[in-house]
N, C-alpha and C positions, 0 to 999 in steps of 0.2 A: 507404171514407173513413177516412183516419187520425186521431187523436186530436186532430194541431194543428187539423186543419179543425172536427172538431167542437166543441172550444172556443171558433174562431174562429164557427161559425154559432151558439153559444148564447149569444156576448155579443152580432152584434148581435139580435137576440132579444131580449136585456135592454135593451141600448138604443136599442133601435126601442119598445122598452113602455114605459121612461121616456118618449121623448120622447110618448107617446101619453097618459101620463100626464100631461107637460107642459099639453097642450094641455086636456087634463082641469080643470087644479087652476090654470092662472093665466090672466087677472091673480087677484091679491089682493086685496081692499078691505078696509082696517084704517080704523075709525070714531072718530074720541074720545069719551069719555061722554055727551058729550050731542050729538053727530051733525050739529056742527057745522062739524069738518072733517073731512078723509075725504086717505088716503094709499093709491095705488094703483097694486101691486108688478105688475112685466110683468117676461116673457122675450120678447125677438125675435129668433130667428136665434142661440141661444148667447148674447146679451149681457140682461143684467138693467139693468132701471131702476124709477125711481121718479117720481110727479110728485105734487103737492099742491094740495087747495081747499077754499079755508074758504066757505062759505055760499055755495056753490054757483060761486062764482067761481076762477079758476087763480090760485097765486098761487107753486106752483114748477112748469115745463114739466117735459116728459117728460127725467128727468135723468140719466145712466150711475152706475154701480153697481159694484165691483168691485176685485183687487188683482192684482198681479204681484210673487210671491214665488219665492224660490230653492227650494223643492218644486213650481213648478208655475203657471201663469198662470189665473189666478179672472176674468176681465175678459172671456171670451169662452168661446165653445164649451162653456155650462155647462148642464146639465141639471136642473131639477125631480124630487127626489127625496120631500121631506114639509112638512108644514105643523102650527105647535102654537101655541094660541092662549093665552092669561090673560086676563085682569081682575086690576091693580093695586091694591090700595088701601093706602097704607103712609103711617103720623104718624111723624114725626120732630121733632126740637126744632134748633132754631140760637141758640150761643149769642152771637154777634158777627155778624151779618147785619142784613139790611133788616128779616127778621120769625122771631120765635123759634118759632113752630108752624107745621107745614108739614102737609097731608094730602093725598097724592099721589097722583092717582086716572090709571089709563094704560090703554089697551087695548093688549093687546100680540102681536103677530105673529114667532113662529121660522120664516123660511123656510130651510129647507135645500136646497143647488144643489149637484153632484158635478162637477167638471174631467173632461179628459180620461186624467187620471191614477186617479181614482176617488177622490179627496180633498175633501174636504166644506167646503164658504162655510156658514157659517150666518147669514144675513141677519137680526137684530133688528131690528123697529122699534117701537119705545113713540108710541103718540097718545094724549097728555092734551090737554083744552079750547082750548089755546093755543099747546101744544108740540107738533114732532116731534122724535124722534130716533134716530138709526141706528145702529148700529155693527157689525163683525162678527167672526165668532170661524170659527176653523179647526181644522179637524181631518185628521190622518192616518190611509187606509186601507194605508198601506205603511211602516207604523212610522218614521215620520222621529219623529225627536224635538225637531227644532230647525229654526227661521225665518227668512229675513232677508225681508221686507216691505221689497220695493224701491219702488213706487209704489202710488199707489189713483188708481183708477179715477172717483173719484168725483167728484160735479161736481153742481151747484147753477146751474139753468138760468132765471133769472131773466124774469118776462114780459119781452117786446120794448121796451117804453116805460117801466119801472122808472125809478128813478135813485138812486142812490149818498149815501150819507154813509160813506166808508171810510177810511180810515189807510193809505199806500200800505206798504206794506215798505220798510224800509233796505236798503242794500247793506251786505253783510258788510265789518267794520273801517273804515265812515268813521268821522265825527262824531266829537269832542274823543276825541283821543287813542285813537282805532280803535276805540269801546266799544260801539260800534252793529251790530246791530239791537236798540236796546232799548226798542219801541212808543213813540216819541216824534215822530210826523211828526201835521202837519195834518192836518185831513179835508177830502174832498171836500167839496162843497155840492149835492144835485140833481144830480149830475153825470151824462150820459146814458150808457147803457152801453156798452161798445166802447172808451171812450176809454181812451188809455192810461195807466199809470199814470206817477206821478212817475219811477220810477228804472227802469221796465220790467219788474220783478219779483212784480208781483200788491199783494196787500194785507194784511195781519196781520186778527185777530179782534181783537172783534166786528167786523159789516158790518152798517150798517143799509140796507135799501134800502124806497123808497116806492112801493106796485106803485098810481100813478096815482092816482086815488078810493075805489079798493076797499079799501087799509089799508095796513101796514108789516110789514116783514118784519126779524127782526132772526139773525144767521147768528155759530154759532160753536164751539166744541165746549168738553167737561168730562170729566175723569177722566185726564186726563193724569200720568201717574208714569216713575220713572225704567225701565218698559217701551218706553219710544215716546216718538219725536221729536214738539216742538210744531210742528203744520203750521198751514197759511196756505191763503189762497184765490190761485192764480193772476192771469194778466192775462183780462178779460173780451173773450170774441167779440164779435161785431159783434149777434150772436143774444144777448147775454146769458148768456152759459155761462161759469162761473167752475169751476176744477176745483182740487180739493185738491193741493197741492202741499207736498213736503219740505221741510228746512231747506237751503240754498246750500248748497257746499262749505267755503267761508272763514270760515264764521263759525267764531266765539272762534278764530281763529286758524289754523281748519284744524284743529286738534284734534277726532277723532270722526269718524264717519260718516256720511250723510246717510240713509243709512235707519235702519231698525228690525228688531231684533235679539230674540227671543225664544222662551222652548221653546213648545212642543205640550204640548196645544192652548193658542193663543195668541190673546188677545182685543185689539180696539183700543180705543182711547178713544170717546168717543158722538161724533157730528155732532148738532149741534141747530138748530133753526129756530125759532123765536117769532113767531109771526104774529096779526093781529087789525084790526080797523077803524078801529082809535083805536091810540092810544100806550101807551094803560094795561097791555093784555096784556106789553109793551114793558118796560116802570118793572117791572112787580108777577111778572117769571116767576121761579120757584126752581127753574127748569130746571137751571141749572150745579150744584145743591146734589142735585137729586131723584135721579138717577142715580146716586152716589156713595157709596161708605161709608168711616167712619174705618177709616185704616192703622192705628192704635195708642191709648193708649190714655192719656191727659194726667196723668202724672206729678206734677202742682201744679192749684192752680184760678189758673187764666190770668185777669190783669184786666186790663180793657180801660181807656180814660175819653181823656183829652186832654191835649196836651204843648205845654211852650213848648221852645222850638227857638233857638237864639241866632246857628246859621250861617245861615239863610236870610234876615235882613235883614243884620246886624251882620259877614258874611261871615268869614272863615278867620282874623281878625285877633283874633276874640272865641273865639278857642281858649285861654283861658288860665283860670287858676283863678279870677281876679277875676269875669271876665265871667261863667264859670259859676254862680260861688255868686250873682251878681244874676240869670242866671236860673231858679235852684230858687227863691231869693224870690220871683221871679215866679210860679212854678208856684204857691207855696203863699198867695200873696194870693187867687189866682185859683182856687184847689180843685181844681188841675190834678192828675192823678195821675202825669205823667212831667215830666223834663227828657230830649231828644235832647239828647246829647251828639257832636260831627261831626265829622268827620275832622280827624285830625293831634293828637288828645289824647294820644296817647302821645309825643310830640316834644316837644308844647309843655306838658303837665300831669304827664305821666312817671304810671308805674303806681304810685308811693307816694303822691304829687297826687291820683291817681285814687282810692284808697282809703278817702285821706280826703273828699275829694268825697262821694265813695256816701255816709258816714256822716255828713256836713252834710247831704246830700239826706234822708237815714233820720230825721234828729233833725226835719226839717219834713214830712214825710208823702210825702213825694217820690218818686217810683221813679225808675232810672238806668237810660236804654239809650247803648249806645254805637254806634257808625260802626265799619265793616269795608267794607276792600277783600276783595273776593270773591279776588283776583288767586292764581293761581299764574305763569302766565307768557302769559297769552290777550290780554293788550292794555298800553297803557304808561300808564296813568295813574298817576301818582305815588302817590299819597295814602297815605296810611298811619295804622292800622295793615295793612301787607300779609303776605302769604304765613303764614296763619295760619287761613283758612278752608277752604283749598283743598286738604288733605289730614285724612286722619281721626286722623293721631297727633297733628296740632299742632292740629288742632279742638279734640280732647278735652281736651288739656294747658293750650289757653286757655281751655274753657269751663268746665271745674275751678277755677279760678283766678277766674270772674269771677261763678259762685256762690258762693265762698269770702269775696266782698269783697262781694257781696247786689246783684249787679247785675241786673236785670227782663231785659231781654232787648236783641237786636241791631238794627242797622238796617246789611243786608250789599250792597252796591253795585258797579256794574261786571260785568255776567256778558255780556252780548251774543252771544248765538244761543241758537237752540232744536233744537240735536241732542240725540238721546237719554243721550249724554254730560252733558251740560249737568242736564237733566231729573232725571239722578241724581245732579248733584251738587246740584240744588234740593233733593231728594229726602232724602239724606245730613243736607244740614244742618238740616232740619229736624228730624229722627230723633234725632241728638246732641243736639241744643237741648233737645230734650223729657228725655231723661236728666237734664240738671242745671238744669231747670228754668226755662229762658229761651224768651220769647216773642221771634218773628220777622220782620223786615221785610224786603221785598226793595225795593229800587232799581238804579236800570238795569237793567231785567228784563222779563222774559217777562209776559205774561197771567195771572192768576192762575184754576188753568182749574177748579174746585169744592173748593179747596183748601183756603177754610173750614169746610169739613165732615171731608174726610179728612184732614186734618192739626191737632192740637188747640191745638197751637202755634203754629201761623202766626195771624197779625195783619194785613197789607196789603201790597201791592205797590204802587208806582208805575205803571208800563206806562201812563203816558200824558206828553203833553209839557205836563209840572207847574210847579209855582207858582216854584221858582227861575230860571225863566225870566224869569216879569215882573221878578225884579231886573238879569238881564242883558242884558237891552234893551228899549227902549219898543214897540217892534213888538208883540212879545208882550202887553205889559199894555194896550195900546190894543183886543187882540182878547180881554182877559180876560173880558168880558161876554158876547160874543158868544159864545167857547167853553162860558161856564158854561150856555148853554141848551142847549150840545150833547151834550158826556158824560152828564147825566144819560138820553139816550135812546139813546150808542151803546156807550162804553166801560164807566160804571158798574151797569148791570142786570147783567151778569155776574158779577160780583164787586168786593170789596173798593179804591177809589183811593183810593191815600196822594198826593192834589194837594198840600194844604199851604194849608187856606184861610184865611180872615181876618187882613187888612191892613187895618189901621186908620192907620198914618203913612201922610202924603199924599206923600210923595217914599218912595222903599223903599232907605233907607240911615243910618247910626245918626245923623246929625248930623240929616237932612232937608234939608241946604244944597244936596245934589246927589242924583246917581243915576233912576232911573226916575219918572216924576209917573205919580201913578197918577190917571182920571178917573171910575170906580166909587165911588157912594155908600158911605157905615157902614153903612146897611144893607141892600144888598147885599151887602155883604162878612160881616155877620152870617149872611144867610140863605145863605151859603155851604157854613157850617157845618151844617145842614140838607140842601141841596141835594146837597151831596157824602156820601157814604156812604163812610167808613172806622172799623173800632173802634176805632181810636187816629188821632185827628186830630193833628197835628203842627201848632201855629197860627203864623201870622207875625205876633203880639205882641211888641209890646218894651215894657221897663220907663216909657218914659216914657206910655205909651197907661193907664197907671194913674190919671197925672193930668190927663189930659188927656179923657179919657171922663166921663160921665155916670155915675153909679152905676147907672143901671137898665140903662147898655148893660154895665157888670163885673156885677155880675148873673145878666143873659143868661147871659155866658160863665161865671161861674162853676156855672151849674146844667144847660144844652142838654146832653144825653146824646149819647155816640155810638153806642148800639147801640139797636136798634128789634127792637119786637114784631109792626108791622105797618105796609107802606108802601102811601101810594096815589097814582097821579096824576090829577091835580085840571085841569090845560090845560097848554100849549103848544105850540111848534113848534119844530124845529131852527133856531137862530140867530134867535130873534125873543123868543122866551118861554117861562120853563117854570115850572110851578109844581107842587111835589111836597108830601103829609102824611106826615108820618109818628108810632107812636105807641109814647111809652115809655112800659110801664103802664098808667096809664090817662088819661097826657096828653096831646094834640096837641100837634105844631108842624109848620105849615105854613108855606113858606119859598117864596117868589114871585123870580124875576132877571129883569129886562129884557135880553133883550140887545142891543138895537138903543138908535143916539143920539140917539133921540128920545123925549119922552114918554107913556106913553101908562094910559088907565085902563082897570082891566081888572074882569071881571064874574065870581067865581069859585062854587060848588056848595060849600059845606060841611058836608053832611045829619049830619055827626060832631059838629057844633060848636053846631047850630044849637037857637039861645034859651038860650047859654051865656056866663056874664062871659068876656072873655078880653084878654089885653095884646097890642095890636099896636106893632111895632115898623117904622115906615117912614119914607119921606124926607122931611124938612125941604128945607124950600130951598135951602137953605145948603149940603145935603148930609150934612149931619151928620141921625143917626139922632135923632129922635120918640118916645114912647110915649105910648098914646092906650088910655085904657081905654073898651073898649066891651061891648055886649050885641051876638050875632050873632043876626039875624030867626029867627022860627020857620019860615022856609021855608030856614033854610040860604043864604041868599045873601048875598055881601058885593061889594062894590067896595072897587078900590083904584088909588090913583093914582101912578103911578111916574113918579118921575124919570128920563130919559134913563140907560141903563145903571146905572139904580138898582134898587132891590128892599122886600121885606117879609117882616118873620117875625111870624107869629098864633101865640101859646101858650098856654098855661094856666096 
């Protein structure tokens, strides 16, 4: 027998005793701390899966597991090599989120699988109480040093009789001026699975789905950098199988590639699941923050608080310096800590305009962010200031310049797709910013995927189809109630939306002689400000809502916080009701929306409030917001009676 044979009969040898070891050591069963769900890893045939159930019920089926990269294909023919287990427990603080302490208890499972090449999948999976999450890391036994992660394998197999509250995907370059996909399309409703989606191309993150009676499931992933493209959930089988999917080819233009590029060993971002029998698991997960750790390191202390805004009612025509210095008056009647300042300020208020601006805004307590076109050449929107984000010489050169003049920070716009391309230049700009000391906004943009943790400068995203909508058609503002019971259980538990709430003029345009009628109560549109979770709330105030409000409803506005130490949900449903608490310090405020056109009274749990004075804010008949001082019972329970697409805010 010559030497190739005996090589050849000692590997299979070796892997005739992996695979006996296979058979040995899986499945896997990963528990969460208190063993109330349970995550359990199989190999069958070469191919690895996963399925999930909480209290004893399935709530993801038997799901594929896997990658196909340029070293090698992980998604089949993989063998069970080792297994290493933890216990998590890790406190972290948040200082712009839903809640500032966090204590992150996981059980945690490294499965290790070897390809046909002898190159290693490391399977993590973390199970805390409410969350799973997956992600995997690779390693070379034949020294490659570098990856391109052309797909994954992965997929999220939904029970048979689920149903949907999802966000379809855009097609690359439609929508004004080719800026799309930038998470702005409606949601499903109950939708049953299999159906197709709007444009044919699956769905963006989050996905809520209802598994029947037994609870909700909410799907989406965190840790995203300019390693790896932002991926999506495909279109769904007939079975329920939604599979991870790449960015298109055309988005931003075709600029970039659609996979993922990276050296060895090379890790991906988490998949996570949120699961539970109510909504609450839902509202209350810091899953997208848990996983995560700061890129760097905050250069300033970053402030948060709330802005009057002049282009979302008063539109492109209030770019001028007039219009601005009435609204940092605004701001500073209102103890607002920004003015957004919106595109075309450099056209119409010129950068000497601008300078003095800032130091009007400085003499009243005012911070100044400005509008950026994101643009180098990926789409045609006009707007301006352009071509000045989009490279790191004229980054720097402008963000030197707009420290120099005490400018707070950006609000950068127009990026459409999530190739890893894109990612980095999210990435980029945030990194700059932090140098000279400017906090961050995105609009027309991606998911924001744990970003308030690793990034100390970012602020909010958009990534939803937000509040300048209700001014550009009545369509929108007719479904504005409706939506507001929704994001809070599919878009906003992830992270940071910059929607743009509180409309107080009854037409949304500066005369009110025309433009959109809006049919949402005042307070409703108070407890929006509640409802919606962003550290800098951007409001659609206008100067004349000074006299025309109540002093207890300026007030409100002038003292409602927008960063919380601790959120809960209290009831609701998608499209009918939602009512969320939240607590800064050691205040409540509990913020109720109808979303349906009808009226209805509702019975809520307040165990935090309960045998406490407190101010409720709710509907008059008229529509116009109420305040009613009351005592809440010693058992914590209140009613409250809502006006059709009205609402309520309880504070302290």
């Amino acid at each position: 027998m010559n030497l190739f044979h005996v090589n050849k009969h000692l590997l299979a040898l070796i892997l005739s005793a992996a695979s006996c070891n296979t058979l040995a050591k899986m499945p896997i069963t990963i528990h969460s701390p208190d063993n109330q769900l349970a995550v359990e890893l199989t190999l069958e045939q070469g191919q690895a899966y996963y399925q999930v159930s909480y209290q004893g019920k399935t709530f993801i089926e038997k799901s594929a597991l896997g990658l196909t990269t340029s070293i090698g294909d992980f998604s089949k023919n993989l063998t069970y090599v080792s297994e290493q287990t933890k216990r998590i427990n890790q406190t972290y603080q948040l200082d712009r989120a839903k809640v500032s302490q966090v204590n992150y208890q996981a059980n945690q499972a490294v499965t290790r699988l070897r390809n046909t090449n002898g190159d290693w999948l490391d399977i993590t999976f973390n199970v805390a109480n409410n969350d799973v999450a997956f992600r995997y890391q690779l390693s070379s036994a034949n020294e490659a040093t570098r990856v391109k992660i052309l797909s994954e394998t992965s997929s999220f197999n939904l029970p048979d009789q689920a149903t949907s509250f999802i966000t379809p995907q855009a097609l690359p370059m439609t929508g004004w001026k080719g800026t799309k996909p930038s998470y702005e399309e409606p949601y499903t409703y109950d939708q049953a699975l299999g159906t197709p989606s709007a444009n044919g191309v699956g769905y963006t993150f989050p996905a809520l789905f209802k598994n029947q009676a037994d609870g909700w499931i909410l799907i989406s992933e965190t840790g995203v950098n300019g390693n790896y493209v932002g991926s999506r959930l495909g279109e769904s089988t007939k079975d329920g199988i939604f599979k991870i999917e790449f960015p298109q080819a055309g988005e931003n233009s075709g600029i970039g590639d659609t996979f993922s590029a990276m050296a060895l060993p090379a890790k991906t971002p988490w998949r996570t699941i949120t699961l539970g029998s109510d909504l609450a698991p839902i509202v209350e997960t810091t899953v997208s923050f848990d996983l995560v750790k700061p890129q760097y390191q905050a250069s300033t202390d970053y402030k948060m608080g709330r802005a009057s805004w002049s282009w979302i009612v008063w539109q492109d025509a209030s770019m001028n310096y007039a219009d601005q210095a009435e609204y940092i008056d605004l701001a500073a009647e209102l103890n607002l800590e920004y003015i957004l300042i919106d595109a075309l300020w450099d056209a119409n208020i010129g950068r000497e305009g601008m300078e003095k601006l800032v130091q009007y805004a400085a003499s009243k307590n005012v911070g100044v962010m400005l509008w950026y076109n994101s643009n180098g050449w990926w789409n045609d929107a006009p707007q301006t200031p352009v071509n000045l984000m989009s490279t790191s010489v004229a980054r720097k050169q402008e963000m030197a310049w707009l420290q120099k003049i005490g400018v707070k920070g950006l609000k950068i716009d127009f990026f459409g797709g999530d190739k890893q391309a894109t990612m980095q230049l999210y990435e980029d700009i945030l990194s700059d910013a932090n140098n000279y000391g400017l906090a961050i906004t995105f609009h027309g943009c991606t998911l924001p995927r744990g970003w308030e943790r690793m990034y100390p400068n970012f602020i909010t995203s958009e990534a939803v189809l937000a509040s300048e909508n209700l001014v550009f058609n009545q369509h929108s503002l007719d479904l504005h109630a409706y939506n507001a019971t929704i994001l809070p259980f599919t878009r906003n538990p992830v992270g940071a939306m910059d929607f743009g709430p509180v409309f107080l003029n009854q037409r949304l345009s500066r005369t009110q002689k025309d433009g959109t009628i809006r049919s949402t109560t005042d307070a409703f549109e108070l407890a929006t400000s509640v409802i919606y979770q962003s550290p800098v709330q951007h409001f659609g105030l206008t100067p004349n809502n000074l006299n025309e409000q109540p002093d207890y409803v300026l007030d409100f506005i002038r003292t409602v916080p927008s960063v919380w130490d601790e959120t809960k949900y209290i009831a609701g449903y998608p499209g009918k009701l939602a009512v969320l608490a939240r607590r800064h310090q050691n205040n409540w405020y509990v913020a109720a929306v109808n979303g349906e056109k009808q009226a209805k009274t509702i019975e809520i749990d307040l165990p935090m409030l309960a045998d406490q004075a407190v101010n409720l804010l709710v509907d008059a008949q008229d529509k116009t917001a109420k305040q009613v001082r009351l005592t809440v019972p010693e058992n914590g329970k209140i009613s409250l009676n809502l006006l059709a697409e009205g609402g309520a805010v309880i504070y302290q």
